[in-house]
C-alpha positions as CSV (number, residue, x, y, z in Angstrom):
1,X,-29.5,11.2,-24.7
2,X,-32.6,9.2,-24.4
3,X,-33.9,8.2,-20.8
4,X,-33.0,4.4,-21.4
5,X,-29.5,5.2,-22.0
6,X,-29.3,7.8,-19.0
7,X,-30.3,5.0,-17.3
8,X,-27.8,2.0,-18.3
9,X,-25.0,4.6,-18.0
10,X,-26.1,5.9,-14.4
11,X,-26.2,1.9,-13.3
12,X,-23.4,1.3,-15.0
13,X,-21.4,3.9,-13.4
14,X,-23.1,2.8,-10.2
15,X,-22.2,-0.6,-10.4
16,X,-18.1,0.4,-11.1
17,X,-18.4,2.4,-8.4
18,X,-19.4,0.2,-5.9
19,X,-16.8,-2.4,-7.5
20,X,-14.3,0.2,-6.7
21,X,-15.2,1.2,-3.7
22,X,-14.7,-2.9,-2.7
23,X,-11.6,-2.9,-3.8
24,X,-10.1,0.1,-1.7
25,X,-12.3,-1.5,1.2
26,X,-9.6,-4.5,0.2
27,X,-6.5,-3.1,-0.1
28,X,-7.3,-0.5,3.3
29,X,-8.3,-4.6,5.4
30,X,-4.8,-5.7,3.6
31,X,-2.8,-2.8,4.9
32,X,-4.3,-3.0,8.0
33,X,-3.1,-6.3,8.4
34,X,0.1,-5.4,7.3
35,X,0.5,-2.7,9.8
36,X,0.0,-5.8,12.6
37,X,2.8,-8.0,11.1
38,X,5.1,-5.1,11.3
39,X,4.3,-4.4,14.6
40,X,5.1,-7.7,15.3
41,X,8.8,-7.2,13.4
42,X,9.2,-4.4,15.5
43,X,8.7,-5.8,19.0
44,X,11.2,-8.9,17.4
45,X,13.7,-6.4,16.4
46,X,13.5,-4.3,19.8
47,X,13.8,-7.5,21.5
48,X,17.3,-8.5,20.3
49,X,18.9,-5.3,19.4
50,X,18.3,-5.5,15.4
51,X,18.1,-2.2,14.0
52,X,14.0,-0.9,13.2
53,X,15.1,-0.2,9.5
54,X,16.3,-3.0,6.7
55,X,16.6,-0.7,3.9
56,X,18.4,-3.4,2.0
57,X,15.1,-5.6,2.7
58,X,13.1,-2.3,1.7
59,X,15.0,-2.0,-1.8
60,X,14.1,-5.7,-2.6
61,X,10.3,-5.0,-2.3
62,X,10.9,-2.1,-4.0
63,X,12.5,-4.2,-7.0
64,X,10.2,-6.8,-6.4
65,X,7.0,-4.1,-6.7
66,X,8.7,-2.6,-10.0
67,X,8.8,-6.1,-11.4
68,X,4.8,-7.1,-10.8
69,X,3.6,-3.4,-11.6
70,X,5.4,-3.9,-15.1
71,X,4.1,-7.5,-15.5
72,X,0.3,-5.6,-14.2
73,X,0.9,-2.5,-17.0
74,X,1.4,-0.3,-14.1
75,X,4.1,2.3,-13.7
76,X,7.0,1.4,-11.5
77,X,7.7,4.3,-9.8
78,X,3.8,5.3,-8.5
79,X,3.8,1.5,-7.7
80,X,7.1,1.8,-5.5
81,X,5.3,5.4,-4.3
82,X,2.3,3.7,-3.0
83,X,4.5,0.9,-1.7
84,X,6.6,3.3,0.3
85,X,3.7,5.5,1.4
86,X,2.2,1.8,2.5
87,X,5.8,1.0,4.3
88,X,5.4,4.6,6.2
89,X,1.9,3.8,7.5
90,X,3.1,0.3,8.7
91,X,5.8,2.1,10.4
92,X,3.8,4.9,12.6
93,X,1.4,2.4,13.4
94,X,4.4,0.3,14.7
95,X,5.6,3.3,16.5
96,X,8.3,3.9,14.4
97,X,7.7,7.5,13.5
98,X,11.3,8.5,13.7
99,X,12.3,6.6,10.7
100,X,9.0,8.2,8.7
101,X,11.0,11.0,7.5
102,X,13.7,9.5,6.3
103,X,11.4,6.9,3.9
104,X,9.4,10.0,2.6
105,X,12.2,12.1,1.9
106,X,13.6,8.5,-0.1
C-alpha cells in the first residue's frame, strides 16, 4: 500500500470516527435528558399514588421501537434491548432501582 493511500484511508477512518464518536456524544445528551423527564414522571406518579411501572405503556414503545428499527433496517429485538437497557437507566437515575431487576430480567 502506497503512502498516499495509507494516508486517505487513515483520514478517512479518522474522519468516521470522529463522526461516530458525535453521534454517541448525541444519543448519551438524549438519554440524559430522558433520564430528567422520567424523573419528573416519577415525582408525578409518587405524588398521587400511581404505581412507578406502566408496563402496558412500556410494551407500546417497545412495539413502537420494533416498528422504526424495521422501517431503519435495524433488528427489532437489539433495538427493543437498547431501548430497555435505556428504560433501566432512566429508572435508577429516577430512583427507581427496585423495578431494575424486573425490566432486565424482561
Amino acid at each position: 500500500m502506497n503512502e498516499s493511500i495509507r494516508f486517505s484511508l487513515s483520514s478517512n477512518l479518522a474522519n468516521l470516527s470522529k463522526r461516530i464518536d458525535a453521534i454517541d456524544e448525541t444519543i448519551l445528551r438524549l438519554v440524559a435528558e430522558r433520564a430528567e423527564l422520567v424523573k419528573d414522571v416519577q415525582i408525578l406518579k409518587r405524588a398521587n399514588g400511581l404505581p412507578v411501572r406502566n408496563y402496558e405503556r412500556e410494551e407500546e414503545i417497545f412495539e413502537r421501537v420494533r416498528r422504526i428499527a424495521f422501517r431503519r433496517g435495524l433488528a427489532g429485538d437489539n433495538a427493543v434491548a437498547i431501548i430497555r437497557q435505556c428504560i433501566a437507566s432512566c429508572l435508577s437515575s429516577a430512583g427507581v432501582d427496585e423495578e431494575i431487576d424486573n425490566l432486565n430480567a424482561g
